[in-house]
C-alpha positions in Angstrom: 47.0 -95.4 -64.9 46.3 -96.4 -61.1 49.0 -96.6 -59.1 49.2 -99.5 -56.6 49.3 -99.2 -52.5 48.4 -101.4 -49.6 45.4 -99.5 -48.3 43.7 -96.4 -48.5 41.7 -94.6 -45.9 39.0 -92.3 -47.2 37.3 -89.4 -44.5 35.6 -86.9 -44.0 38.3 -85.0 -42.4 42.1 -85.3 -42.3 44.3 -83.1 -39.9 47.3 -83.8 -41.1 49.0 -81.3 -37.9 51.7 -80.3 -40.0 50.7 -77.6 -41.5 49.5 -76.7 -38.5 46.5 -74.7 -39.5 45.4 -76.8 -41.8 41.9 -78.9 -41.9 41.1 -81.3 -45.1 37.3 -82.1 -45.8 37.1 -85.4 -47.7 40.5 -86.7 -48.0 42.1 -90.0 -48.1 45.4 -91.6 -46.9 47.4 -93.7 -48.6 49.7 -96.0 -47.4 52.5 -98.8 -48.5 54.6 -100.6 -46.6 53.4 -99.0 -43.9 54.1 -95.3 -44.9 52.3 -93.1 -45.9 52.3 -92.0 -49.8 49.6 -89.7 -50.4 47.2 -87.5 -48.9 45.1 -86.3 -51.3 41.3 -85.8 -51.7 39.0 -88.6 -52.0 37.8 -88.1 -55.7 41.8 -88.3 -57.0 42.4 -90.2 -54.6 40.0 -93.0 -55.8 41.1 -92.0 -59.7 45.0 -93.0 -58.4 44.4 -95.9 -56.2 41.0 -97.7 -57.9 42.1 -101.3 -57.2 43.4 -100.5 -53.7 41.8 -102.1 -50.6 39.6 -98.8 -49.0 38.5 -98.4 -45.5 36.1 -95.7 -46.1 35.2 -94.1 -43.0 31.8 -91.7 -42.4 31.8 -88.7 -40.5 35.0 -89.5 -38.8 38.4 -87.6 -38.4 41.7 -88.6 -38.9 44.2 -87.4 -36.5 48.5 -88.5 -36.6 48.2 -91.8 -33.8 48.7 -89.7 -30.5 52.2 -89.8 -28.5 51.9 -90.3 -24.7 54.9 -88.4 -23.9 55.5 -89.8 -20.1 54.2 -92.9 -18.6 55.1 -96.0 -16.2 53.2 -98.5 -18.0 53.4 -101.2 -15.6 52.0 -99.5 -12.9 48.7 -99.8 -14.5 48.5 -102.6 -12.1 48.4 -100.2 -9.1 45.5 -98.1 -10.1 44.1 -96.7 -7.7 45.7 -98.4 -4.9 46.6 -95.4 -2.8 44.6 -91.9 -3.3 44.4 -88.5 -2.3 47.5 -88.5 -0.8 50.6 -86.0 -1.8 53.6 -87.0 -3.6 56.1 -88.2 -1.6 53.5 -89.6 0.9 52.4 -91.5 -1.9 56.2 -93.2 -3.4 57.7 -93.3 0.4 54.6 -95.0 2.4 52.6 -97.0 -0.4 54.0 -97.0 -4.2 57.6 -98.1 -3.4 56.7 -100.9 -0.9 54.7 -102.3 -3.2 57.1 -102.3 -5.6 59.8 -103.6 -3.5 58.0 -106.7 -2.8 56.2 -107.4 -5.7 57.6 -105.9 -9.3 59.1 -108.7 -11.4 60.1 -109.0 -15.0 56.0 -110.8 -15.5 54.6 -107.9 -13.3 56.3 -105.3 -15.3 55.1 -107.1 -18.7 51.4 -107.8 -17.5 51.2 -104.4 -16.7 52.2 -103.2 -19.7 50.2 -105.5 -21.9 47.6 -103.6 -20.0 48.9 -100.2 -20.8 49.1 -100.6 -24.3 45.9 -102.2 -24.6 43.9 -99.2 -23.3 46.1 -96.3 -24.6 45.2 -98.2 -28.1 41.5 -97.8 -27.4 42.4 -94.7 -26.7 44.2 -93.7 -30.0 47.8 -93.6 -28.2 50.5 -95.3 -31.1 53.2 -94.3 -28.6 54.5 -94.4 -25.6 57.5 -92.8 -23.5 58.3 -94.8 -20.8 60.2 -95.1 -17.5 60.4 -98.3 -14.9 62.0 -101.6 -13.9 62.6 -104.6 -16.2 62.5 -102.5 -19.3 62.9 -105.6 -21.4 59.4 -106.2 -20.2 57.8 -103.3 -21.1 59.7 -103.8 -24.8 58.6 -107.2 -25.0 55.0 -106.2 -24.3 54.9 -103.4 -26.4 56.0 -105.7 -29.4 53.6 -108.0 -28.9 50.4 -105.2 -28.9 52.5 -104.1 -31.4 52.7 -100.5 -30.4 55.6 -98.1 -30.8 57.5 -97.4 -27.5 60.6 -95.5 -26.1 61.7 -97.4 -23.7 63.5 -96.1 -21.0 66.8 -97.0 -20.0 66.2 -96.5 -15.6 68.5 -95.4 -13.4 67.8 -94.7 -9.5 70.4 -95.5 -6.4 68.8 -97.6 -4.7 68.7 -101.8 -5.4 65.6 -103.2 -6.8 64.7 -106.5 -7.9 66.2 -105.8 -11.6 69.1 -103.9 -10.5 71.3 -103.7 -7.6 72.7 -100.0 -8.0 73.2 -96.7 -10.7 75.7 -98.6 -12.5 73.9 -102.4 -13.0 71.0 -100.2 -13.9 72.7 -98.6 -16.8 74.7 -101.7 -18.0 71.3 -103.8 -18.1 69.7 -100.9 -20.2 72.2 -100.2 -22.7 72.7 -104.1 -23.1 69.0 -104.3 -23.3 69.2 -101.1 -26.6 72.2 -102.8 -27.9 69.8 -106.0 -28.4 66.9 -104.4 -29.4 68.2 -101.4 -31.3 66.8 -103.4 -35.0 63.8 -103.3 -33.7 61.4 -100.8 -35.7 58.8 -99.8 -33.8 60.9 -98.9 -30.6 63.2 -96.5 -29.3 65.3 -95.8 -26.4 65.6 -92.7 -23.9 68.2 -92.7 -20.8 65.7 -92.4 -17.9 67.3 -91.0 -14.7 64.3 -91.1 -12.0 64.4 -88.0 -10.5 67.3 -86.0 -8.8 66.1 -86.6 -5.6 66.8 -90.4 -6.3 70.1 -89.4 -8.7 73.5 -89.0 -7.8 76.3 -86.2 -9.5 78.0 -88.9 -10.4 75.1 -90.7 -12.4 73.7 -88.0 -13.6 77.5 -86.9 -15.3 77.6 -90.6 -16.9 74.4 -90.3 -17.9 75.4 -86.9 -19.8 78.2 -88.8 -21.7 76.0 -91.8 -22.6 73.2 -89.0 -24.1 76.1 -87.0 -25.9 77.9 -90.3 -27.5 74.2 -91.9 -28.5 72.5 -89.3 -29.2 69.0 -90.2 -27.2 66.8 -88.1 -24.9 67.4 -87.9 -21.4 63.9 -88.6 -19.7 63.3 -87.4 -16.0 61.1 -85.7 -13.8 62.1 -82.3 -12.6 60.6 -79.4 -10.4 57.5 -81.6 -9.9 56.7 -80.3 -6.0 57.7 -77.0 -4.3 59.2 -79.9 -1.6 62.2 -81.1 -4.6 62.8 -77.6 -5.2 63.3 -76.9 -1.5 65.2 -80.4 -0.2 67.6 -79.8 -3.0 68.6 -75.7 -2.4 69.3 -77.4 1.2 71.4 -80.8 0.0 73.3 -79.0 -3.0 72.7 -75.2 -2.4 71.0 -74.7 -6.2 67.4 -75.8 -7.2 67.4 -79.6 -9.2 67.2 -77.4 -12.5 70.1 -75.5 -12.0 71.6 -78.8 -10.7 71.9 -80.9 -14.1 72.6 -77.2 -15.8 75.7 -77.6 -13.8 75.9 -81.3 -14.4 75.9 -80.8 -18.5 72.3 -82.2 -18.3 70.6 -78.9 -20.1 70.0 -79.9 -23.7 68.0 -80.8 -26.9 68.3 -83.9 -25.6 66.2 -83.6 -22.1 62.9 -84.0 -21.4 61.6 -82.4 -17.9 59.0 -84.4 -16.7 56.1 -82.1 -14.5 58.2 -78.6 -14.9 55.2 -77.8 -12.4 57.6 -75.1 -10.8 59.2 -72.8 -12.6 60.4 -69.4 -12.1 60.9 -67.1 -15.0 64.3 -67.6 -14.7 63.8 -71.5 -14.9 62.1 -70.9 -17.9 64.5 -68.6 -19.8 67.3 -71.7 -18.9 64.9 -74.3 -20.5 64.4 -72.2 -23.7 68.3 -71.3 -24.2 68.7 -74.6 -24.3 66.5 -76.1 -26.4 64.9 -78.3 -23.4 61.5 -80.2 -24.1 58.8 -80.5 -21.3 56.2 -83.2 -20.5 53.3 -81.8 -19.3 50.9 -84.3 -17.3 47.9 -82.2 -16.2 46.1 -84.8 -14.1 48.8 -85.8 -12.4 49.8 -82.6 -11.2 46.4 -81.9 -10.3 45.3 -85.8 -8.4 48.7 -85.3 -6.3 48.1 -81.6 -5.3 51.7 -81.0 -7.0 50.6 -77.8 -8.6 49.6 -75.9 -11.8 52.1 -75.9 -14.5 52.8 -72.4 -16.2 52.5 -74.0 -19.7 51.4 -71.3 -21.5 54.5 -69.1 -20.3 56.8 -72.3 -21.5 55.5 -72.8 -25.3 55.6 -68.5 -25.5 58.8 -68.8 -24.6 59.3 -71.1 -27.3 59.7 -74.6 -25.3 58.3 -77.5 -26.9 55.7 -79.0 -24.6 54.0 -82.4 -25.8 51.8 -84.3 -23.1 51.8 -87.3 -21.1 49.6 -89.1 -18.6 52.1 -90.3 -16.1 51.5 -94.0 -14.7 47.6 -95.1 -14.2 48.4 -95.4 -10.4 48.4 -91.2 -9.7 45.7 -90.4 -13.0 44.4 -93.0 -12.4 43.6 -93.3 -16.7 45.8 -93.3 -19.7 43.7 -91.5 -21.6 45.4 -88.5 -23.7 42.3 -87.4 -25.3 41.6 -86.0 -21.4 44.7 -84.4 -21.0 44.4 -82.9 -24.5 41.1 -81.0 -23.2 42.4 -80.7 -19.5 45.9 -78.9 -20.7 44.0 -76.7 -23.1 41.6 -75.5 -20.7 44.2 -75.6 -17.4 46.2 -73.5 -19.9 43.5 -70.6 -20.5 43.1 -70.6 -16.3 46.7 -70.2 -15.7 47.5 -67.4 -18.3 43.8 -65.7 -17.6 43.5 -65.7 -21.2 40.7 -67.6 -23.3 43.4 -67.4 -26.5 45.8 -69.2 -24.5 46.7 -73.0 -25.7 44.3 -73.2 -28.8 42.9 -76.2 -29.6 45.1 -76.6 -32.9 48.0 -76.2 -30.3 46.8 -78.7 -27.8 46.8 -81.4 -30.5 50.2 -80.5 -31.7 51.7 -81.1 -28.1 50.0 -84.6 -28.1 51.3 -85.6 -31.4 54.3 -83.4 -33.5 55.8 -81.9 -30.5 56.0 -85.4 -28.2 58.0 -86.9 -31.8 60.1 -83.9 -31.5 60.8 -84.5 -27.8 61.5 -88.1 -28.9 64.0 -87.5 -31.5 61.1 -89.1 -34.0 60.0 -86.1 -35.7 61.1 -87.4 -38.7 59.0 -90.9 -38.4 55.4 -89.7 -36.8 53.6 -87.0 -35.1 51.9 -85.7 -38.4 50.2 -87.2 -41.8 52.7 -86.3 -44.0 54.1 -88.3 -47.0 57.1 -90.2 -46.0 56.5 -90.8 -42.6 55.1 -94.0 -40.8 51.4 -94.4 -41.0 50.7 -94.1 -37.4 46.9 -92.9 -37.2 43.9 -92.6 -35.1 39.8 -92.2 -36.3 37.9 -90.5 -34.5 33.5 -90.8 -35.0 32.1 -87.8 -34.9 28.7 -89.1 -35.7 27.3 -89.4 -31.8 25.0 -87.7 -30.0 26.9 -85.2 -28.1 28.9 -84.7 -30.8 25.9 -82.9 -33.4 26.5 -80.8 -34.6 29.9 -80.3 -35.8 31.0 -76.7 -36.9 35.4 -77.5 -36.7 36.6 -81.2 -36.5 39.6 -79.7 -34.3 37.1 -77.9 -31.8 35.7 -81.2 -31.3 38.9 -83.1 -30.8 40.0 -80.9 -28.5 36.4 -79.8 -26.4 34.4 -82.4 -26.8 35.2 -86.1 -28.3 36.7 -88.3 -25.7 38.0 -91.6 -26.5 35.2 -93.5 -26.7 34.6 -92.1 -30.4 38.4 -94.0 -30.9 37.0 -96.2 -33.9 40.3 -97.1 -35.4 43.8 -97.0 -35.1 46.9 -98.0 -37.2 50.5 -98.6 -36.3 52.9 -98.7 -39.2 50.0 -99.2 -41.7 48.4 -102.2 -39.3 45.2 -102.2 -38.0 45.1 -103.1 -34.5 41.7 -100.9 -33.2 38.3 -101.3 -35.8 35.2 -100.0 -34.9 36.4 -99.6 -31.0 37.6 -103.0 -30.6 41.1 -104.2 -30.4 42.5 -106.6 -33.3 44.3 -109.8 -32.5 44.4 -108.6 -28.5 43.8 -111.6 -25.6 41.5 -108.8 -23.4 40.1 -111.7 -21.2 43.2 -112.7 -20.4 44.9 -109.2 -19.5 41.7 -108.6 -17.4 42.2 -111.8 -15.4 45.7 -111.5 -15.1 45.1 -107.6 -13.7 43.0 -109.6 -11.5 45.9 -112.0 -10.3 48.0 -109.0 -9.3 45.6 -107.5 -7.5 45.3 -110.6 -4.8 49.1 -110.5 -5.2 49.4 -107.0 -4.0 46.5 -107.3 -1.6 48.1 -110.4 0.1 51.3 -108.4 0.4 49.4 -106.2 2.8 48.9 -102.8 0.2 
């Protein structure tokens, strides 16, 4: 007797991620009320759900939606305003003047409209973020209706939301309090970095993450410059720092980990630490080559971000799939190094895990939400196609996105966004630009 479901997804290939090795040649997906039901192959699958509204897909693959583990969404808006320089060049002399004059509540939810609209294209279903006016980037999010973690911000210094550490905080757990119902977001504590942190916020911040429960987003031992400024302010590297500051946890992601020692690694591992790994962005702003193969044999979980679209200058995980796989081999001289079957993990099962929603997405398994990106392996420079996972990882980029669901809901077909004003976030990118150009950037 069939058995009724909202939609079914027939392929020629699922990878499901968890198990991790496997591979499924003409499967289908089911889902209801957006979760997913059954994976199963196609014949059964059409025996079980005959009456069931089908998207039948060709020579395509179907992947978990991926997870951009670190991002400023906003900053989208400031692509490519200020190149080839180094880090702190980069925040002190250009990014952080702009922002001081310019970044508003509209700013910060233009820019994430944006944001979400290419990572979608791109088969990204969710986002980690960190910046001002969070609200904004939640209220943006919900209406491309994407799945976010929104970070809760703190720095020391006032800004336009926020006047120090402590409004910061209050404005973000007000904001999590209010928006805690809503399904398709989360929240992270999002200290900046320590060079922008005080002890004192950082040890409140340790409370907040203990009593809640949520990840503790920040970047750490980006450039061999934070490692050295902070031996000489508080005599111990910024790692060692929040060790003694009760940040080490399950509950921290390290944002860059660029630099770190053996020793840093052995501390990250004993204590269950995650790391976002953002290969372009280490390599546009010179800050260095991240030992990530030494990390994930050491048994850290390393899932991938892009980092904000003004030091990438793309938001484009598909890249830094390939980029990480292949920066990985380089670093550990070792072609077996970062598989490609590992490479898609960290963009999908390990960023959930990192996000506390390991449980929700991050694989195609029945039970969890039906988060899911197609990919068309039909082009050109695709043919032919000897592993599906090869490809993903090698050689398909994210133009051969063809759909994507969020909770069940279409909102990519065929390349194009669903329901999405694209004029309109192209023309008001356009009004930020003259707004930042007029503000002398």
């Amino acid at each position: 007797m069939p058995v009724s479901a909202d939609t079914l997804i027939t392929a020629r290939w699922v990878i499901p991620v968890v198990p991790n090795d496997a591979v499924l040649e003409h499967h289908a997906i089911a889902i209801d009320k957006g979760a997913i039901v059954d994976v199963l192959p196609i014949a059964r699958a059409l025996e079980r759900y005959g009456d069931t509204p089908t998207v039948s897909l060709g020579n395509q693959v179907l992947i978990p939606g991926l997870i951009n583990l670190h991002t400023h969404a906003a900053m989208t808006l400031m692509r490519g305003l200020a190149d080839d320089l180094p880090l702190m060049t980069w925040l002190h002399d250009h990014i952080w003047p702009v922002e001081s004059k310019i970044v508003c509540a509209e700013f910060v939810r233009d820019g994430t409209l944006l944001a979400c609209a290419e990572m979608l294209r791109g088969g990204v279903t969710c986002f980690n973020d960190m910046y001002f006016f969070p609200e904004a980037t939640a209220q943006a999010a919900l209406q491309a209706r994407m799945r976010a973690a929104i970070g809760i911000i703190a720095v020391e210094f006032p800004s336009a939301y926020a006047t120090d550490a402590t409004d910061y905080l209050s404005k973000g757990m007000a904001l999590r309090d209010a928006m805690r119902d809503e399904n398709r977001l989360s929240f992270c504590l999002a200290p900046h970095a320590p060079y922008t942190v005080s002890d004192a916020t950082f040890e409140r911040i340790a409370v907040y993450a203990a009593e809640l429960d949520i990840p503790v987003h920040t970047h750490l031992h980006e450039t061999t410059d934070e490692i050295r400024d902070s031996i000489a302010a508080h005599g111990v590297s910024p790692l060692r720092r929040l060790a003694n500051l009760g940040l080490l946890g399950p509950n921290l992601i390290a944002v860059h980990a660029t630099h770190v020692a053996t020793e840093d690694i052995a501390l990250l591992a004993a204590h269950g630490c995650h790391v976002a790994h953002c290969p372009t962005s280490n390599l546009k702003l010179g800050s260095g080559l991240a030992p990530i193969a030494a990390l994930l044999q050491a048994g850290i979980n390393v899932g991938l971000g892009t980092d904000s679209a003004a030091s990438n200058n793309r938001l484009d995980l598909l890249a830094e799939l390939r980029l990480a796989a292949l920066l990985g081999k380089l670093g550990a001289c070792n072609a077996a190094a970062i598989p490609a079957r590992q490479a898609l993990e960290m963009a999908t099962i390990n960023a959930a895990r990192a996000l506390g929603l390991e449980h929700k997405i991050g694989s195609l398994e029945t039970g969890k939400r039906a988060d899911i990106t197609a990919i068309n392996l039909d082009a050109l420079e695709l043919a032919p196609c000897y592993s599906p996972l090869s490809h993903i990882a090698y050689a398909a980029g994210r133009e051969q996105v063809s759909h994507v669901w969020v909770d069940g809901e279409l909102l990519v077909k065929d390349g194009s966004l669903l329901g999405v004003d694209t004029a309109g976030i192209i023309a008001r990118a356009g009004h930020w630009h003259d707004k930042i150009k007029q503000a002398g950037a």
